[in-house]
C-alpha positions, 0 to 999 in steps of 0.5 A: 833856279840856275845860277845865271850871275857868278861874281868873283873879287880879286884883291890880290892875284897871289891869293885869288887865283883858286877863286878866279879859276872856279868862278870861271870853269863854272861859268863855263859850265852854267853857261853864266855871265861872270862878274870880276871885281878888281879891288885897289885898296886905299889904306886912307890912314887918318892919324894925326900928321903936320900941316899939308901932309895929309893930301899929299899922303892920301893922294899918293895912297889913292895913286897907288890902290888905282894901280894896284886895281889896274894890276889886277885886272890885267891879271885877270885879262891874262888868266881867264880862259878865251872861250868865256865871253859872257864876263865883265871885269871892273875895277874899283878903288876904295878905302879900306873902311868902306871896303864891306859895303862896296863888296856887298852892293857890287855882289847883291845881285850875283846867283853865287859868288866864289871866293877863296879861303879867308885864312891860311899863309898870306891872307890879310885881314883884307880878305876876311873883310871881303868874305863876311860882306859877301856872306852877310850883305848880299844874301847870295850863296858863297862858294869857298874854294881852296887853294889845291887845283880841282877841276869846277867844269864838271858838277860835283858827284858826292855832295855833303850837307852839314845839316843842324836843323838852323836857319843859316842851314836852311838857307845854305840848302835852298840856295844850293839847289842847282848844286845839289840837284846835279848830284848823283848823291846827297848826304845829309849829316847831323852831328849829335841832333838837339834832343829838344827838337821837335823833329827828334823823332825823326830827325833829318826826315822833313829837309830830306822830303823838302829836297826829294821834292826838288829831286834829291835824292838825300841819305841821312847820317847821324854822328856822334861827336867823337873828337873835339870839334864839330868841324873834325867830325864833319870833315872826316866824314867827307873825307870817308865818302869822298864827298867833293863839297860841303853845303852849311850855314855860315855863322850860327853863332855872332862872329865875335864869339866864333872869332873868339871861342871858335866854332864850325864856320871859322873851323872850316874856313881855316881848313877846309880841303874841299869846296864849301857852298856857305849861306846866311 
């Protein structure tokens, strides 16, 4: 299924640049309409105050998120290209508590949804928020772009597939299908496979078929963990064979324990150079 909805949030047009300029070109590109977000966040602080403080707090607040949303979409005005008229850009003011369920309702319906990455220099733990409601409540594939400029009007040529034989894997692979069928090339990477599975005799080969039907044509790599993180392994891979995205599952383990101990998805999240095609 082509991707027909491109829906992007813009909280801040200091960090969100990279994901607006993607979602657009690749608009563009799938001849898809495109959905921009414009969040005014409203803190709505609940601490104990003196009487009569507290209105006059929370509508000074809610004054300043709707400015912040109106800022933001003339932003977005200025910024996307005159030739995209298939787009709708809405503004929305929200507290901050019920930031996660307004994400994911206003995205549900979205083919794929681009943002930016969640941590680095001058990300809050607003954007964070913002990401994992797109990644577990909507059920729609997430694009992570990076900050460095790329150009997302052409499809990507080399495309990498963090392959671990999981459900968040599987998904990740089924919703990008478009993505990977305009490939010229797939590579399908596993990083030390489970010795107990029941495909070890042939691991990688069933999701290789799956995708030849589809007609991808996907070679199979089988690494050793040879430095500390799987994250590491993965990433030099793609840097190896100039792979331009990467396609996995987000989150096999509970975020708690990634946020916690670490784990592939937070790893790349934190670092990744190239685009990431994420899905749960």
């Amino acid at each position: 299924m082509p991707y027909k909805t491109i829906s992007v949030v813009v909280t801040d047009a200091a960090t969100d640049g990279a994901a607006l300029g993607a979602a657009a070109a690749l608009a563009l590109r799938e001849d898809a309409h495109l959905d921009v977000i414009c969040m005014g966040i409203d803190p709505a602080r609940y601490e104990a105050m003196s009487i009569g403080t507290t209105a006059i707090m929370i509508e000074t607040d809610s004054a300043l998120a709707r400015v912040q949303a109106e800022a933001n979409a003339a932003w977005v005005g200025k910024t996307l290209p005159k030739e995209l008229t298939r787009v709708a850009v809405q503004t929305v003011v929200i507290s901050n508590l019920g930031l996660d369920s307004v994400v994911a309702r206003m995205t549900r319906y979205s083919d794929l949804i681009v943002a930016g990455l969640p941590y680095g220099p001058g990300r809050s733990p607003l954007v964070v928020t913002v990401v994992e409601a797109e990644l577990f409540g909507t059920g729609a594939p997430v694009m992570i772009v990076p900050d460095t400029a790329r150009d997302y009007s052409k499809a990507f040529t080399r495309v990498m597939v963090a392959w671990n034989e999981g459900e968040e894997s599987l998904a990740a692979i089924r919703k990008a299908l478009p993505i990977l069928q305009a490939a010229s090339h797939v590579d399908i990477v596993m990083v030390n496979p489970p010795s107990h599975s029941t495909e070890r005799s042939d691991p990688g080969g069933a999701v290789t078929l799956m995708l030849a039907r589809h007609g991808v044509k996907g070679e199979v790599s089988i690494l050793s963990q040879t430095l500390p993180r799987v994250s590491e392994v993965l990433l030099r891979f793609a840097r190896e064979h100039a792979c331009d995205a990467i396609v996995m599952g987000a989150y096999g383990h509970s975020r708690f324990r990634e946020s916690i101990l670490g784990g592939a998805t937070r790893e790349l999240l934190e670092q990744a150079p190239l685009p990431l095609v994420m899905a749960h």
